[in-house]
N, C-alpha and C positions, 0 to 999 in steps of 0.2 A: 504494500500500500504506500502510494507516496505521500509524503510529507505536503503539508499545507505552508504555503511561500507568504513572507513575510515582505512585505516593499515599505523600505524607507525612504524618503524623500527628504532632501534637505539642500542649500544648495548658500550659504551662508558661514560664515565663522560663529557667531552667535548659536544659530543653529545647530552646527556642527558640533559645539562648546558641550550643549546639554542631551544632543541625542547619544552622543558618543561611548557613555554609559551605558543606555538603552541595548544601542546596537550589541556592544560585549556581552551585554546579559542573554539578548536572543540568539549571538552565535553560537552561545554554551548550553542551548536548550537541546535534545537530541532530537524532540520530537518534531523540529523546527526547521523549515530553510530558509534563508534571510539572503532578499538582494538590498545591496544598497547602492540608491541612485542619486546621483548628483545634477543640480541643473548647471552651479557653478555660477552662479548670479555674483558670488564674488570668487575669484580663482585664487589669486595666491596668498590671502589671508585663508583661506577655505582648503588649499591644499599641507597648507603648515599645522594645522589641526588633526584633517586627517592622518601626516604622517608621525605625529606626538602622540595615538593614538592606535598605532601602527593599525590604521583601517585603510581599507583600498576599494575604491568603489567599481561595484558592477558594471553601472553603467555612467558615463557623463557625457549630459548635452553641452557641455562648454559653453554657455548664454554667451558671458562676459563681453562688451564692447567697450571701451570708451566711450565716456559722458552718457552711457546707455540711459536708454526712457523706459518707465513703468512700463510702458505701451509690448518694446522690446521683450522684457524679462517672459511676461503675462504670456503673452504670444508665442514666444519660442518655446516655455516651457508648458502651455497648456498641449500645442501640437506632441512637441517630443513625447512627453510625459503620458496622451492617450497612445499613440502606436506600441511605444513600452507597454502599455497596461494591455495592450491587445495582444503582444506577442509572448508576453511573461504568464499573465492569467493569477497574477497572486488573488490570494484569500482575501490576504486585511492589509492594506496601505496604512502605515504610521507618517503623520503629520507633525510638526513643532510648530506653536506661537503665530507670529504676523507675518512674516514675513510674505512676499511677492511668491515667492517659489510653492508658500505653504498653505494657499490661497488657490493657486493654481494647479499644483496637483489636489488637489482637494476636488477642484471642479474635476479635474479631468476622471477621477475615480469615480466620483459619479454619476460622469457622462457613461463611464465603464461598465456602471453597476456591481464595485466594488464596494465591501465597508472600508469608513475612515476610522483610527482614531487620531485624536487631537490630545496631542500632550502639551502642558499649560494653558488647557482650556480654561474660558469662563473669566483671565481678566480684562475688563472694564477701565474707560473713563466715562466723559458725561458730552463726549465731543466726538462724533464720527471722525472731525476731520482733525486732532491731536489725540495722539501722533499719527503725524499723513505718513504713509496713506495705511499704517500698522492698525490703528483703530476698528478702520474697514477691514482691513483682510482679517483677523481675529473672527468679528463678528461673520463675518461669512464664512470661513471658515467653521465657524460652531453651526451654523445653518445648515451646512452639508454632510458633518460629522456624524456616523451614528455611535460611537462609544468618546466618551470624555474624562480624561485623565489629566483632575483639579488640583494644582497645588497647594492651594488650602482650602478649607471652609468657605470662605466669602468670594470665591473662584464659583463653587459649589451651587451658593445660595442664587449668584447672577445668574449661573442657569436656569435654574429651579422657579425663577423671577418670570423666565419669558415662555410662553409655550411653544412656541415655533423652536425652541431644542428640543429634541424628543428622545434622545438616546441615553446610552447606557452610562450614568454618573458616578467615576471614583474620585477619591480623596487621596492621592498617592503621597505629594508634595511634591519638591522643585527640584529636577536632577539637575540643575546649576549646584546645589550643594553637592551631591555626588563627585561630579566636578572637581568643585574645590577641594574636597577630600580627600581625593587621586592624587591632587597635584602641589598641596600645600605641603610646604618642608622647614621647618624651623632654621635647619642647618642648609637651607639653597645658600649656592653661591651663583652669581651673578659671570654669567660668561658675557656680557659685555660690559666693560668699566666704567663709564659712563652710571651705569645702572649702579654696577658697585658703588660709588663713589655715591649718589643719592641717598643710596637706601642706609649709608653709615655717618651722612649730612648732620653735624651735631644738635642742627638748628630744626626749625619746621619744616617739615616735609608735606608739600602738597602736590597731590594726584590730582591728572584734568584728565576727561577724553568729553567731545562735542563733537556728534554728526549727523543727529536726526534731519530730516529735510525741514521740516518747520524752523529750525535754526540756521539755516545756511544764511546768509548774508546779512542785513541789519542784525540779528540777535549774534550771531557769533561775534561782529566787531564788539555789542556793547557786551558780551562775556569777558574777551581780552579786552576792553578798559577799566572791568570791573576784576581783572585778576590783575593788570599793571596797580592799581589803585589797592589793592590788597598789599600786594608785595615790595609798594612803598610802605603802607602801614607798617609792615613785619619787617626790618631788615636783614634780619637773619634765618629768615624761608628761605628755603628754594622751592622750583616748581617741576614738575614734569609734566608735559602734555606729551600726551601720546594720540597721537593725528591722525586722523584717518585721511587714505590716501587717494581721497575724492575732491577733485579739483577746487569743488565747488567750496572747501572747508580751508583747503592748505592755501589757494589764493588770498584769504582774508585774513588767517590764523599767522602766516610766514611773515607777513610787512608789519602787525602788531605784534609780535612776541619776538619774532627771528633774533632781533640784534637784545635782547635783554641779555647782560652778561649772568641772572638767577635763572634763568629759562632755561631745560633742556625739551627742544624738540625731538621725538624719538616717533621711528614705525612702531606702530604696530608690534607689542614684544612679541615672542612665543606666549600661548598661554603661559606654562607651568611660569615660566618670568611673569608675567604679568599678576600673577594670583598671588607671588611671594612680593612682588614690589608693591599690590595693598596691600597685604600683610604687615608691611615696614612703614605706610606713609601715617601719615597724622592726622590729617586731613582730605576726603575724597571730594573732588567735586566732576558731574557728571550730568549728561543725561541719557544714559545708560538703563534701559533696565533690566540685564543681568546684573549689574554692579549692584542696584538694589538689594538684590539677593543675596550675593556672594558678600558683602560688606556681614551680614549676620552672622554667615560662620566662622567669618576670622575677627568680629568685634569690633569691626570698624566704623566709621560714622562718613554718610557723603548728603551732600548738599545738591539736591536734583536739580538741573537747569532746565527744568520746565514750568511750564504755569498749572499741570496737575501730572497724577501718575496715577495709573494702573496698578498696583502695589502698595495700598495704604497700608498694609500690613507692616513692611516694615518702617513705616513712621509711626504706628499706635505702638509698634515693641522699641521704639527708641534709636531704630540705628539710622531713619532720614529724617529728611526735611527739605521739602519742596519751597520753593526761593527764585521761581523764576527766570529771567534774562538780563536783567536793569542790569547798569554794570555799580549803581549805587547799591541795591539790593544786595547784589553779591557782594561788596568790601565787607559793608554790613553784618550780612551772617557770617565772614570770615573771620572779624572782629568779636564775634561774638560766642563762637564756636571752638575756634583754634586753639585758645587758652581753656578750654575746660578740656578737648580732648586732650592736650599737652598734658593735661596735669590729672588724666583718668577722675575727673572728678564726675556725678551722677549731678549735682550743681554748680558747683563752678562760683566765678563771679560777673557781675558783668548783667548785662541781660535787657538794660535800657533800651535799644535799638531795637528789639523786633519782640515778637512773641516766642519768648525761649520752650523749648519741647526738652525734656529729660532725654538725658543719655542712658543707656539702656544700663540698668544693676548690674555686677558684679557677675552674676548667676542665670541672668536673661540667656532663654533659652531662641534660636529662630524660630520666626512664624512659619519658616517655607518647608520645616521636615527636619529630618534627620540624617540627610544623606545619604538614603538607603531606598531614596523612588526608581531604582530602575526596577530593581527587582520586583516591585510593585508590579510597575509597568507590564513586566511580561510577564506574573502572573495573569493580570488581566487580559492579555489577550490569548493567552491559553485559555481563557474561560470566554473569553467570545467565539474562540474556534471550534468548541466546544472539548476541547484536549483536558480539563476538571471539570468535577462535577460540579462546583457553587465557586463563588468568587471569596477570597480571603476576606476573612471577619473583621478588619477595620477598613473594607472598602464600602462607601455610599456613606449617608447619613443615618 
């Protein structure tokens, strides 16, 4: 009897970050066959994951163009993605988050008539169009979905809110913690100096990454003059941005920061770099939201650069705090934040400038899990293929 085919789809570094667990857990399943397909909506951040990861994809449609459009991505990989689905014949297509790719294989499953599930289903803002175009793909994505794999509770209940989801609802948590648990090392050392040299900076250490589309051009300049205006505040910070290498970010990001002799510009680390240089900074600021995440398991605190987030979770447990674009806004919560995380305090001093939110206790556990959703993950879809008899006892509500 053969084995029921597993298709993952992903096509992202983000994406790749938190399925990548996933994927390991179903290749070690016996009863399992697993393809994994790539659209490659981003390629050489996307191939540096896969091979930290030692994963090697079945299939990839190479999207990737320069200055590429929604239009692009949508399109090349709705076609690709149905003729694979026609030639393969998987059982259960697995899906990740907002992304372009996970949106569109999504459609194209089905158009198949194949089941989806959707891992990190179910979070929400209150704005289709922030973050553009993630808001939309999410929600349509949960539209086409028939099994849903919620990183928490209130992922859970937004389902449960609309009835146009109609599938199968678990509570697994957030394989970004998985992630970070693979890849955090107390004793990393830094193969590029640079890096070394930061992350043993006597002084404040502050972490930047800024690339959503809704931030590209007026919000990102007023970001870099509300980090130059920080880092007068502080003069014994430094900073690191780590830039994403989309024209549209480095054209505005490189004339305001470039010549700052506190500023290091850097690609894109490796993950495992990257997860140990938060691990070391003092300070995160972001609008990221895996960093949301992964800031929980290593204790960290980041400053959202959006006007809302999908992830209140972790601002009710203490580890963000949504703050905007204003480049005043931002000194502001730097001023107000940097010294209490400097000095691990749950209050700190200070506090006149904004509405201060508590840093998470001592003993504060994450909202998103325990590190350990993959395995979830593919219990669950052993139990949609019908491979067990009932799903494990802390899945659903």
């Amino acid at each position: 009897m053969s084995k029921p085919i597993v298709a993952t789809v992903f096509g992202t570094r983000p994406e790749a970050i938190k399925m990548a667990p996933v994927v390991l857990s179903i290749l070690g399943d016996p009863q399992l066959e697993h393809r994994l397909i790539v659209t490659a909506q981003h390629r050489g951040l996307l191939d540096e994951v896969l091979q930290l990861f030692s994963l090697s994809p079945d299939h990839d449609l190479d999207l990737m163009r320069e200055r590429q459009s929604l239009e692009h991505i949508t399109s090349g990989a709705l076609n690709g993605l149905c003729e694979l689905f026609r030639e393969l014949q998987p059982a259960f297509v697995l899906v990740h988050g907002d992304t372009t790719t996970t949106f569109a294989a999504s459609l194209a499953a089905f158009y198949c008539g194949i089941p989806v599930g959707h891992v990190e289903a179910g979070l929400r803002t209150s704005d289709l169009r922030r973050p553009f175009p993630e808001e939309a793909n999410r929600r349509l994505t949960d539209l086409l979905a028939t099994h849903y794999y919620c990183p928490t509770h209130g992922a859970a209940v937004n389902l449960l809110a609309n009835r146009d989801y109609r599938g199968e609802i678990f509570i697994t948590g957030n394989t970004a913690l998985d992630a970070v648990r693979l890849m955090h090392d107390p004793d990393y050392s830094f193969a590029d100096g640079r890096l070394a040299d930061f992350a043993l900076h006597s002084g404040p250490r502050l972490l930047v990454t800024a690339h959503r589309r809704e931030n590209w051009g007026a919000p990102m300049a007023e970001i870099c003059r509300g980090l130059l205006a920080a880092l007068e505040e502080h003069p014994a910070a430094r900073l690191c941005f780590c830039w994403h290498p989309n024209p549209a970010v480095r054209e505005v990001v490189g004339p305001l920061l470039g010549e700052h002799e506190r500023v290091l510009l850097i690609e894109p680390p490796r993950y495992d770099a990257f997860i140990n240089l938060l691990a070391c900074s003092d300070l995160v600021l972001s609008d990221s939201g895996g960093i949301q995440e992964e800031v929980t398991q290593l204790r960290r605190f980041v400053l959202v650069l959006r006007d809302e987030t999908e992830r209140p979770e972790a601002i009710d447990a203490g580890f963000a705090r949504v703050i905007g674009t204003q480049a005043e806004a931002l000194r502001r919560a730097v001023a107000d934040y940097l010294p209490r995380c400097l000095a691990g305090s749950r209050h700190g001093s200070g506090g006149h400038h904004m509405d201060i939110l508590p840093l998470p206790a001592a003993d504060a556990r994450s909202p998103f899990g325990d590190g350990r959703s993959a395995g979830r993950i593919r219990q669950a879809v052993r139990f949609a293929l019908g491979l067990d008899p009932a799903g494990p006892e802390d899945f659903g509500l």
